[in-house]
C-alpha positions as CSV (number, residue, x, y, z in Angstrom):
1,X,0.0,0.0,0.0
2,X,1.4,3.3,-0.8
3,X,1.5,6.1,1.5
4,X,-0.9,8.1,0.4
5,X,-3.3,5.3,0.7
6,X,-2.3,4.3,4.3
7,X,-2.8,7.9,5.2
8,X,-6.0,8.4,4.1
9,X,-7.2,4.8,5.4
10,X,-5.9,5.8,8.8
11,X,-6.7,9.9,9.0
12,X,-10.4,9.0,8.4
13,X,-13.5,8.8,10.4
14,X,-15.4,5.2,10.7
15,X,-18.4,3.3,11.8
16,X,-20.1,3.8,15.7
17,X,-22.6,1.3,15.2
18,X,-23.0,-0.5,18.7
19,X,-24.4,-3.1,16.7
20,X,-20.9,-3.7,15.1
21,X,-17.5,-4.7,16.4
22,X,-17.6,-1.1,18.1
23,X,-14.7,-1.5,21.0
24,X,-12.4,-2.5,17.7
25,X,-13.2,1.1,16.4
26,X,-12.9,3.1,19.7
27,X,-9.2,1.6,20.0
28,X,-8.4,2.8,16.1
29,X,-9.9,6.5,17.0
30,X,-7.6,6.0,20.7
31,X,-4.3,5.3,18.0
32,X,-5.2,8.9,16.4
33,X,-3.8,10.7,19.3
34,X,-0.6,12.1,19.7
35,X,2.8,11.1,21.5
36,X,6.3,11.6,21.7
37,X,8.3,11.2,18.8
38,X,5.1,9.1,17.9
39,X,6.4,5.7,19.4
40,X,2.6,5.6,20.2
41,X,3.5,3.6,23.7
42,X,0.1,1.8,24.0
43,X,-1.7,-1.3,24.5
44,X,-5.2,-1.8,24.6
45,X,-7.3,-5.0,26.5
46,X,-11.1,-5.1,25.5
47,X,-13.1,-6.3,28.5
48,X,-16.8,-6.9,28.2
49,X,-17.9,-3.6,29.7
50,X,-15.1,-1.8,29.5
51,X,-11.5,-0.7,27.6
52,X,-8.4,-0.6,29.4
53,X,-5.4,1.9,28.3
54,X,-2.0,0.4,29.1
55,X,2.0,1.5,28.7
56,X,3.7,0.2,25.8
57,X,7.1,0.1,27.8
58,X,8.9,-1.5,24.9
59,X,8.6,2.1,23.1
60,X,9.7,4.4,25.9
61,X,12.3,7.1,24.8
62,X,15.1,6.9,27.7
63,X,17.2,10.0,26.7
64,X,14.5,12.5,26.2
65,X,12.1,11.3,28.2
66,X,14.0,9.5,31.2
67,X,11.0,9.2,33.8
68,X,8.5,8.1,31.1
69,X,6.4,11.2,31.6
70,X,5.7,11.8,27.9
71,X,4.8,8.3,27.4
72,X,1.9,8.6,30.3
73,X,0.7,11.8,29.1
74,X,0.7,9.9,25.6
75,X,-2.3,7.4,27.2
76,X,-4.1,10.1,28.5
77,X,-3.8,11.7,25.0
78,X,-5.2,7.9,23.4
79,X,-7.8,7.9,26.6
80,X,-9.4,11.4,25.7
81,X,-9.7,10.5,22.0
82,X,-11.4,7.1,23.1
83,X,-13.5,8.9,25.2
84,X,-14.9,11.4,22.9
85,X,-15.5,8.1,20.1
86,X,-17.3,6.5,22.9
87,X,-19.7,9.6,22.9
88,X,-20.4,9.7,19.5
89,X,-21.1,5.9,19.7
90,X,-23.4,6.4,22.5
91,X,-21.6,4.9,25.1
92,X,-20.7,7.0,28.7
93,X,-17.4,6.4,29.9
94,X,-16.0,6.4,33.6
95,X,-11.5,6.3,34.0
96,X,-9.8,5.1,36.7
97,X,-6.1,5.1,37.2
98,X,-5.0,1.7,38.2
99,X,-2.0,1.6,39.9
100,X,-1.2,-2.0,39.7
101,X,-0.9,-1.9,35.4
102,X,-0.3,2.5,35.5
103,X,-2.8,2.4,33.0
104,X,-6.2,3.5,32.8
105,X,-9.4,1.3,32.9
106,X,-12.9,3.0,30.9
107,X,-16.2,1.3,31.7
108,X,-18.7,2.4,29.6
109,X,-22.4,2.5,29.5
110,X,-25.3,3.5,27.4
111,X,-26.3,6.9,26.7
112,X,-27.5,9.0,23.9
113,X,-24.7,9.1,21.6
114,X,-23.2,12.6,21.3
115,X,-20.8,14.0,18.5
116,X,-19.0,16.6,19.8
117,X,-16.8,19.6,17.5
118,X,-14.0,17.7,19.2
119,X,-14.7,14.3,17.7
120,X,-15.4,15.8,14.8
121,X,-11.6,17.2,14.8
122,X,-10.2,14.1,15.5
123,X,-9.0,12.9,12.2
124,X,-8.0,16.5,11.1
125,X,-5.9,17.3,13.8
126,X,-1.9,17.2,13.4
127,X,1.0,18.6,14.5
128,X,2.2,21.0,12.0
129,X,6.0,22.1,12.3
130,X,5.7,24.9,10.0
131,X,6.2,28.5,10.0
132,X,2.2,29.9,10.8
133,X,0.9,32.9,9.9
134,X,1.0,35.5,13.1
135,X,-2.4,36.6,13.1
136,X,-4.1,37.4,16.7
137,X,-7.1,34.9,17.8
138,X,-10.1,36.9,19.3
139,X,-11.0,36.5,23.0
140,X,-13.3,33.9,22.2
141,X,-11.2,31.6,20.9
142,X,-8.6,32.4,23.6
143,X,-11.3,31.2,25.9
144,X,-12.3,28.4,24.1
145,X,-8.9,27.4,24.2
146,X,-7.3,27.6,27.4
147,X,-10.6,25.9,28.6
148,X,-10.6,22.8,27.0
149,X,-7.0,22.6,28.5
150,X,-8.0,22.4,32.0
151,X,-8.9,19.5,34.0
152,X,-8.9,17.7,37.4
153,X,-5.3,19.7,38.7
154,X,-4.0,20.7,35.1
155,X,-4.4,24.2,33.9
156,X,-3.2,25.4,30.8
157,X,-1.5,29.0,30.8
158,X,-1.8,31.1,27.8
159,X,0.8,33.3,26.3
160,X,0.2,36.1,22.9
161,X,2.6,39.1,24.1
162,X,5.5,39.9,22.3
163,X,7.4,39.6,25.7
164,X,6.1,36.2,27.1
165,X,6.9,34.8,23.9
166,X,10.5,36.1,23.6
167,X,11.1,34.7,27.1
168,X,9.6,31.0,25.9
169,X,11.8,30.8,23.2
170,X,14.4,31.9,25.9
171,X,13.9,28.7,27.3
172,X,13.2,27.0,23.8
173,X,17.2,27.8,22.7
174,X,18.3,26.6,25.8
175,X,16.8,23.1,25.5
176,X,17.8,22.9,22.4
177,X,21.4,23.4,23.3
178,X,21.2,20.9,26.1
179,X,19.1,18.1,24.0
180,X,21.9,19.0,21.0
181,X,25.0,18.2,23.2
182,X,23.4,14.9,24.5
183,X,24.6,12.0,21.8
184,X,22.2,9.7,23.1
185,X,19.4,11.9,22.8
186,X,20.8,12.8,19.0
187,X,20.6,9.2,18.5
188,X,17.3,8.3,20.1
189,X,15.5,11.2,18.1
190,X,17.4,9.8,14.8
191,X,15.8,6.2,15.5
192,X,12.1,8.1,15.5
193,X,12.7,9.6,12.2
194,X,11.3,8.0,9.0
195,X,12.8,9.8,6.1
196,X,11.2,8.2,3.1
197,X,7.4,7.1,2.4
198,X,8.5,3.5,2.2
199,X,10.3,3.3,5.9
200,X,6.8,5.1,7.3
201,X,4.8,2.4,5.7
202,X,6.8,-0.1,6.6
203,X,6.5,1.0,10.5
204,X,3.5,3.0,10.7
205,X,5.2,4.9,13.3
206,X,8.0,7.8,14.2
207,X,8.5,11.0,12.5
208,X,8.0,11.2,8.9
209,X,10.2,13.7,7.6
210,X,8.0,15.6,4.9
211,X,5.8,16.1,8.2
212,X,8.6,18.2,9.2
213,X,9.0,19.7,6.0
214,X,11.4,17.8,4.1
215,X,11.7,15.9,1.3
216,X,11.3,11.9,0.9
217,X,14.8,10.5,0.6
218,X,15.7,7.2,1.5
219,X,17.2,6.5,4.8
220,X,20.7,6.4,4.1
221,X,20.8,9.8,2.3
222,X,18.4,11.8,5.2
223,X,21.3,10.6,7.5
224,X,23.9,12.4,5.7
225,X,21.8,15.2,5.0
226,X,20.9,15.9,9.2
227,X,25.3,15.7,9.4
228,X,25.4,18.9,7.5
229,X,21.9,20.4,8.7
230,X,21.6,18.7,12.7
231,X,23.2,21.4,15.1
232,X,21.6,23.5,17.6
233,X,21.8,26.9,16.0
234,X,20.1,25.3,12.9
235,X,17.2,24.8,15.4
236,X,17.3,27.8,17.0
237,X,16.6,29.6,13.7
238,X,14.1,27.5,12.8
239,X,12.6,27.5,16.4
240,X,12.6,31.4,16.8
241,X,11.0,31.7,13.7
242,X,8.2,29.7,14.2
243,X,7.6,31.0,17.8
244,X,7.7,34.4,16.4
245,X,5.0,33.5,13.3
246,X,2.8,31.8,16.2
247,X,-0.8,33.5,17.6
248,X,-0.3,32.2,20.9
249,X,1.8,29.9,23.4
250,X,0.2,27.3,25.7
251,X,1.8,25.8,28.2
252,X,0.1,22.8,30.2
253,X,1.1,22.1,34.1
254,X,-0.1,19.7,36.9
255,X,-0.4,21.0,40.8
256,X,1.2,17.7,41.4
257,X,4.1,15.6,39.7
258,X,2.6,12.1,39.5
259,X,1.5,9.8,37.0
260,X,-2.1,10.3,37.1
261,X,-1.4,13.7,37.0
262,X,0.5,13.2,33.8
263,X,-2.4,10.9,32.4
264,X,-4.6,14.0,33.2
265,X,-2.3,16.5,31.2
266,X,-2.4,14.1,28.3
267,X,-5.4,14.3,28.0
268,X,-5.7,18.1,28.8
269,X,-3.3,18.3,25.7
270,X,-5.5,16.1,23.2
271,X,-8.8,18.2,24.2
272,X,-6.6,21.6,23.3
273,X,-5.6,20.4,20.3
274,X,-8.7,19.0,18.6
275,X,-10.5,22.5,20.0
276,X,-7.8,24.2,18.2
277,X,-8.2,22.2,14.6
278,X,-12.3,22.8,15.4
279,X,-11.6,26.3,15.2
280,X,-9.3,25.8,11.8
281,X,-5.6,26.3,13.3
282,X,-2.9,23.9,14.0
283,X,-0.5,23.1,16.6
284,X,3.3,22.3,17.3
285,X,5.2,21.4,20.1
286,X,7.7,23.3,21.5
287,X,8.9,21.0,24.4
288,X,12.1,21.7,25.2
289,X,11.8,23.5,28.5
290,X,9.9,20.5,29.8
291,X,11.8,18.2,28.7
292,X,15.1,19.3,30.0
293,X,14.9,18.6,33.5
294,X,17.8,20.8,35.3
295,X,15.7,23.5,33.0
296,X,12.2,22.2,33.8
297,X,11.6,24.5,37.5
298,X,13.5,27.3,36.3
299,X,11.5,27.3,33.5
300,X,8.7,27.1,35.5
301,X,9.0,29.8,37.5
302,X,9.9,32.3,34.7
303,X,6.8,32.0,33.5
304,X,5.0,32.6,36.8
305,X,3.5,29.0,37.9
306,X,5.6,28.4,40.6
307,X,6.5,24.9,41.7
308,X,4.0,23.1,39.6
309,X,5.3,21.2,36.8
310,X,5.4,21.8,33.1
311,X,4.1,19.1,32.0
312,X,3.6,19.9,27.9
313,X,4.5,23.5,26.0
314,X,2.7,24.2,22.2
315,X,2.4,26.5,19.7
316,X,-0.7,27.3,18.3
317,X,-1.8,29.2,14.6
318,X,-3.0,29.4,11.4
319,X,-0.7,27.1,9.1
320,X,-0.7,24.9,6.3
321,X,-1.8,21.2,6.1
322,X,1.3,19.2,6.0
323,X,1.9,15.5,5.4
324,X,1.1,13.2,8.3
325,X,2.4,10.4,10.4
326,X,1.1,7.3,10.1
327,X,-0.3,4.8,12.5
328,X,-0.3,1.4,13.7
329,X,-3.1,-0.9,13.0
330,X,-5.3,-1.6,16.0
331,X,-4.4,-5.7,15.8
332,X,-0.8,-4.4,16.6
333,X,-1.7,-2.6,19.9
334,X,-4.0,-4.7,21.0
335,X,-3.0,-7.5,24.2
């Protein structure tokens, strides 16, 4: 199957019928959402009442993310865009954190299905690593916004002055020049990247380079090519840039630093992003000050949250489609 093909069976919506396999389909809608370097680090067990959302701890990314919090916030990402499915399909669902598998566990019930904007955004939404267009967002859509990223201890902080954003990408440049002296983390991210249409349909997973906005090579020559281009003040550019072309900066963060709380952000993070495709713009992340952790509380406090963590930063604007990643088929993430 060509690329083109696998993307448009996979970014697609399908069939809620409860009378049908419908569980099947919830986990597919759950593989839509995002995750780090998108090792999509998930499992799912269907129960007879219920779906339960487990870590995928053979995918974990060690160098950038050494105490797995991406990969948890990555299930509550999946979780939320189950959730939502389940809605539409007319089914109520009630998480719990389980502490004994640190995954999550939704029992469902009827109700009158409900198909939210949200839903609706699901196979539209992407993260688009491209210069956007600078334009302001009215109030309203600030509001609509920063609420959708709030939830049970996660608020999301909003950011459109010219200052806030010059001290982000403050922070930004110095991530980048900490991540970009780290040869593990150089190597780790180089693993995640799929260069050509070929490797991406062969894995259905990682970062496909024209997503980022380069060409389809084959692996071999996109190696040589990051030799010449891979350096920290190649990313710096880049990274002011788009920080600069961006409407606003959001930045999610958790009263407490704990894996439920990092579920929570996750999915804090996935509502965001599908309100901000339902209202036409795109996101990117701009992780870096989260990510690096002697950073991570300084970072914090610069931009006036205190002691909470950091958990996820983006950029949000109006911007271009872009190619997308692909993803695994639901009889590969299924135990």
């Amino acid at each position: 199957m060509s690329y083109s093909d696998k993307a448009q069976k996979t970014w697609r919506h399908g069939n809620l019928d409860l009378a049908t396999n419908v569980f099947t389909e919830l986990v597919r809608y759950a593989t839509l959402a995002a995750s780090s370097h998108n090792t999509q680090p998930w499992r799912f067990k269907l129960e007879r009442n219920g779906i339960w959302v487990l870590p995928d701890v053979s995918r974990r990314c060690p160098a950038v993310d050494p105490d797995d919090h991406h990969l948890f916030a990555s299930l509550g990402c999946a979780t939320e865009n189950l959730m939502l499915a389940a809605q539409a399909a007319g089914l109520k669902g009630r998480c719990r954190f389980d502490a004994s598998t640190s995954g999550v566990f939704i029992e469902f019930e009827t109700a009158p299905p409900t198909r939210s904007p949200l839903f609706d955004a699901i196979p539209h939404r992407q993260c688009c690593r491209t210069e956007y267009d600078g334009k302001p967002l009215s109030e309203a859509d600030l509001k609509h916004i920063q609420n959708s990223g709030c939830g049970d201890g996660v608020s999301t902080l909003l950011i459109t002055d010219t200052r806030g954003k010059a001290l982000v990408t403050g922070y930004v440049v110095k991530g980048n020049n900490a991540q970009f002296a780290d040869r593990a983390w150089a190597n780790e991210l180089k693993s995640w990247i799929r260069f050509s249409a070929n490797e991406a349909v062969q894995t259905c997973d990682g970062l496909y380079g024209p997503a980022m906005g380069n060409p389809s090579v084959p692996r071999w020559l996109g190696l040589l090519a990051m030799k010449a281009t891979f350096s920290a003040n190649q990313q710096n550019s880049k990274d002011r840039r788009h920080i600069q072309s961006s409407s606003a900066l959001a930045v999610i963060y958790s009263e407490c630093d704990d894996i439920p709380h990092w579920i929570e952000a996750g999915r804090c993070y996935q509502r965001l992003a599908l309100q901000v495709t339902a209202l036409g713009l795109k996101t990117a992340f701009i992780n870096q000050p989260v990510e690096v952790a002697n950073l991570r509380g300084e970072f914090a406090r610069a931009i006036g949250i205190g002691d909470r963590r950091p958990d996820l930063a983006v950029r949000i604007g109006h911007g271009p489609e872009m190619p997308r990643s692909l993803r695994r088929p639901v009889e590969d993430v299924l135990r």
